[in-house]
N, C-alpha and C positions, 0 to 999 in steps of 0.2 A: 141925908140922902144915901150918901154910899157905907153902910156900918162899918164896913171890912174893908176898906181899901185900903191899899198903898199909900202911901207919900206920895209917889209920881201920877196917881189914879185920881180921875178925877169924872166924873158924869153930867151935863149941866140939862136943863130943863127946856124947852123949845115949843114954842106952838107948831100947831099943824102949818098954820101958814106960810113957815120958812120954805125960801125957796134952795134949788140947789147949789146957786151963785152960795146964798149966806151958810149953806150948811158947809158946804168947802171953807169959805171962807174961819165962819168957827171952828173947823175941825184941823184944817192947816194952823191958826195963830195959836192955838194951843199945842200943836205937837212940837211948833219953834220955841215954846217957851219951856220946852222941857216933860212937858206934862204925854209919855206915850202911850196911856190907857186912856186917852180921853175918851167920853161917849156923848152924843146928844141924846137925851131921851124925848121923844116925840108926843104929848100930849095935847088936846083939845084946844087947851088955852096957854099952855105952859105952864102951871100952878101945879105945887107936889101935889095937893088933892086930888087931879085929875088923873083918870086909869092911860096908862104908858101905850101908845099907840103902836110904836118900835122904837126902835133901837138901831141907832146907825154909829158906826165906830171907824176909825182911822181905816180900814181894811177895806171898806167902803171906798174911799177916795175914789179908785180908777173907774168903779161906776159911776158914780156921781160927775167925775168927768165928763166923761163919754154922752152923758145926760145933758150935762151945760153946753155939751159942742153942739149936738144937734139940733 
């Protein structure tokens, strides 16, 4: 998935379906585990064959926040 990344870099795969609860959810349990590049990449079904819909990354968080409050 990721050619070039880091050691600490890590990207994981995601359907579209995930909601905001689980994208925090993954994107918090991975930055406790050390991992501060993490990314979800957002695809159709989640399978690497499928074209990457976005791209959500730690930086993210306070939106997705803000998203789960309302």
């Amino acid at each position: 998935m990721l050619k070039f990344a880091e050691p600490a870099e890590d990207a994981v795969l995601v359907p579209r379906a995930i909601t905001v609860v689980e994208a925090i959810d993954r994107l918090s349990r991975k930055r406790q585990a050390g991992y501060l590049s993490t990314a979800l990449i957002i695809t159709e079904n989640g399978r690497r064959r499928d074209k990457p819909l976005r791209l959500v990354s730690p930086y993210d968080l306070p939106v997705l926040t803000a998203l789960a409050i309302t």
